[in-house]
Structures are given as structure tokens and as C-alpha cells.
C-alpha positions, 0 to 999 in steps of 0.5 A, a space after each residue: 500500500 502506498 503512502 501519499 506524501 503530505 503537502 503542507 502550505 506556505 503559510 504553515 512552513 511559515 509558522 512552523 519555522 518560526 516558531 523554531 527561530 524563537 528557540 523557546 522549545 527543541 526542534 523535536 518538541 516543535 515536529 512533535 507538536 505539529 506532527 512532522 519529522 524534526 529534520 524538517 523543522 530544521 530545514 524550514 527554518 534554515 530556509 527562512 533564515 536565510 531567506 529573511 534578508 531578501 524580505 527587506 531588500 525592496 525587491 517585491 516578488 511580483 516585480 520579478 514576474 513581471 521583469 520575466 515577462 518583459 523580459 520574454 517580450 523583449 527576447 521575442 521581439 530580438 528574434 522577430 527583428 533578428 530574422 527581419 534583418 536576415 531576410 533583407 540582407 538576404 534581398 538587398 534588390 528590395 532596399 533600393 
């Protein structure tokens, strides 16, 4: 029989791994609590650890998508005019 993994949500990493940053209780009192494997616990917070100085550096995920976007825009129209001037290098007859 099959075991299906646990997905849990961003919001509950979160929790769990402040509640491991505060230090008041042993990883293993934290996964006890909230029913998880302790090196888990110890993975989640070293994440946010080391994520934490990215929260205050200005940068807002959604400007990175954005930025992708219009950098895939910007890639596409580089190619659009890439092989436009391909095909008139190609036909200079045309340029006269």
C-alpha cells in the first residue's frame, strides 16, 4: 500500500519555522507538536533564515514576474527583428 506524501502550505512552513527561530522549545518538541519529522523543522527554518534578508531588500516578488515577462517580450521581439534583418540582407534588390 502506498503512502501519499503530505503537502503542507506556505503559510504553515511559515509558522512552523518560526516558531523554531524563537528557540523557546527543541526542534523535536516543535515536529512533535505539529506532527512532522524534526529534520524538517530544521530545514524550514534554515530556509527562512536565510531567506529573511531578501524580505527587506525592496525587491517585491511580483516585480520579478513581471521583469520575466518583459523580459520574454523583449527576447521575442530580438528574434522577430533578428530574422527581419536576415531576410533583407538576404534581398538587398528590395532596399533600393
Amino acid at each position: 500500500m502506498k503512502r501519499h506524501r503530505k503537502t503542507h502550505s506556505g503559510a504553515f512552513k511559515a509558522k512552523v519555522a518560526l516558531e523554531a527561530v524563537k528557540g523557546t522549545r527543541t526542534m523535536n518538541e516543535v515536529a512533535g507538536e505539529f506532527e512532522i519529522h524534526p529534520t524538517q523543522v530544521v530545514q524550514w527554518k534554515q530556509r527562512l533564515v536565510s531567506g529573511a534578508p531578501d524580505l527587506f531588500n525592496g525587491a517585491d516578488p511580483r516585480d520579478a514576474v513581471a521583469e520575466a515577462a518583459l523580459r520574454d517580450r523583449l527576447y521575442q521581439q530580438i528574434g522577430q527583428m533578428k530574422v527581419e534583418l536576415d531576410w533583407l540582407k538576404k534581398k538587398p534588390e528590395l532596399l533600393a
